[in-house]
C-alpha positions in Angstrom: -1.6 -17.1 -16.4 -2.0 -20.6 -18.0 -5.3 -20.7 -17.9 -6.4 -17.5 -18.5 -4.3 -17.0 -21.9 -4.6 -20.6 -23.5 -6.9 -20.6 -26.1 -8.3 -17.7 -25.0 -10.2 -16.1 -28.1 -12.2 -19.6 -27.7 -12.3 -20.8 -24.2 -13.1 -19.3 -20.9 -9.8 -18.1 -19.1 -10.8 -20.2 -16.4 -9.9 -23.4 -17.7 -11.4 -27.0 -16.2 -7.8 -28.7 -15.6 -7.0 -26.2 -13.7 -7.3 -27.3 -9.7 -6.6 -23.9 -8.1 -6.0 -24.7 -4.5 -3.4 -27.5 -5.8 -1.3 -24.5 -7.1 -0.6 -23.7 -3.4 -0.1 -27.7 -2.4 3.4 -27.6 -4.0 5.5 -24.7 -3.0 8.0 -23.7 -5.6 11.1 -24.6 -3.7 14.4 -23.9 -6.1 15.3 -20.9 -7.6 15.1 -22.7 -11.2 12.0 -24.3 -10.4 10.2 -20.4 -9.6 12.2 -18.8 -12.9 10.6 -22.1 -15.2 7.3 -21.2 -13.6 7.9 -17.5 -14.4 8.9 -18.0 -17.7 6.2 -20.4 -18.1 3.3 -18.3 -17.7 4.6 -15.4 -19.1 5.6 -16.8 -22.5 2.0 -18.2 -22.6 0.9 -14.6 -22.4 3.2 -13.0 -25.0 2.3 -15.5 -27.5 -1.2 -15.3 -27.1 -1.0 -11.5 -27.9 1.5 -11.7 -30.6 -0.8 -13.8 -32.4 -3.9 -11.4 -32.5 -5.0 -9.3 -35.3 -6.6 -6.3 -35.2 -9.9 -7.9 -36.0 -9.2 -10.2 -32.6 -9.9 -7.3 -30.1 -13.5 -6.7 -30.6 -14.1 -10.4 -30.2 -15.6 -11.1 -26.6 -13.5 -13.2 -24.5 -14.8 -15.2 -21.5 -13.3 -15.6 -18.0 -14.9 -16.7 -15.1 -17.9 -16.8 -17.8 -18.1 -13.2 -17.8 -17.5 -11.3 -21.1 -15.1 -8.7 -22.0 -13.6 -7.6 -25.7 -9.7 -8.6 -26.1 -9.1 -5.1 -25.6 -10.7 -4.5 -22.5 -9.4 -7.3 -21.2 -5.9 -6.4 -22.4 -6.6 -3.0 -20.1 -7.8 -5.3 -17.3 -4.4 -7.0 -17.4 -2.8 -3.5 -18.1 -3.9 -2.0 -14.6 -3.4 -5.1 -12.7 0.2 -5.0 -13.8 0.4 -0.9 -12.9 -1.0 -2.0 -9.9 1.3 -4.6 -8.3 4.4 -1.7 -9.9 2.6 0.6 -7.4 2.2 -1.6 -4.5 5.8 -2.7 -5.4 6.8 0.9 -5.4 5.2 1.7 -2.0 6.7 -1.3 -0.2 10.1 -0.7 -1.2 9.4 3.0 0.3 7.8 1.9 3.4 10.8 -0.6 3.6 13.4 2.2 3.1 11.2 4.7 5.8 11.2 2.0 8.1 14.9 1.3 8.4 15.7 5.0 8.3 13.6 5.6 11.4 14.7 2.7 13.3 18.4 3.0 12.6 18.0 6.6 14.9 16.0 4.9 17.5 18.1 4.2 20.6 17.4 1.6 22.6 17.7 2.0 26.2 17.9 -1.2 28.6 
């Protein structure tokens, strides 16, 4: 989330200090270490929208050097988000499913 939303009205999301197969190198490994990360990355996002202006989403924004308005791209991040609360969703049913089936499965040795 770093790279996409610094500077993004002026630089592609996919920024050149960013090494992504480092990111996977060094595991997050405390509790406070994943929640700085979180908080992190999602402050960098929340500040990046709270300082557009109306004006800002019909400027074209790059990532990956492929162009999109703020707005668009806003509805890009907008479904990815729905998304993972869908997958999310379905997980935590299949989970539930799962254990209700197996818990009336007898197992005979």
């Amino acid at each position: 989330m770093l790279s996409r939303w610094t500077d993004f009205l002026n630089s592609d999301g996919e920024k050149n200090w960013r090494n992504r197969d480092d990111e996977f190198k060094h595991p997050l490994t405390t509790k406070e270490v994943i929640i700085e990360s979180w908080e992190t990355g999602w402050r960098c996002l929340f500040d990046a929208i709270e300082a557009l202006k109306e004006k800002d989403l019909k400027k074209e924004v790059f990532i990956r050097n492929m162009g999109s308005t703020v707005q668009e791209a806003l509805n890009i991040l907008y479904n990815y988000a729905n998304s993972a609360k869908n997958i999310s969703c379905r997980s935590r049913l299949i989970i539930t499913t799962s254990k209700s089936i197996n818990s009336n499965i007898v197992v005979i040795n």
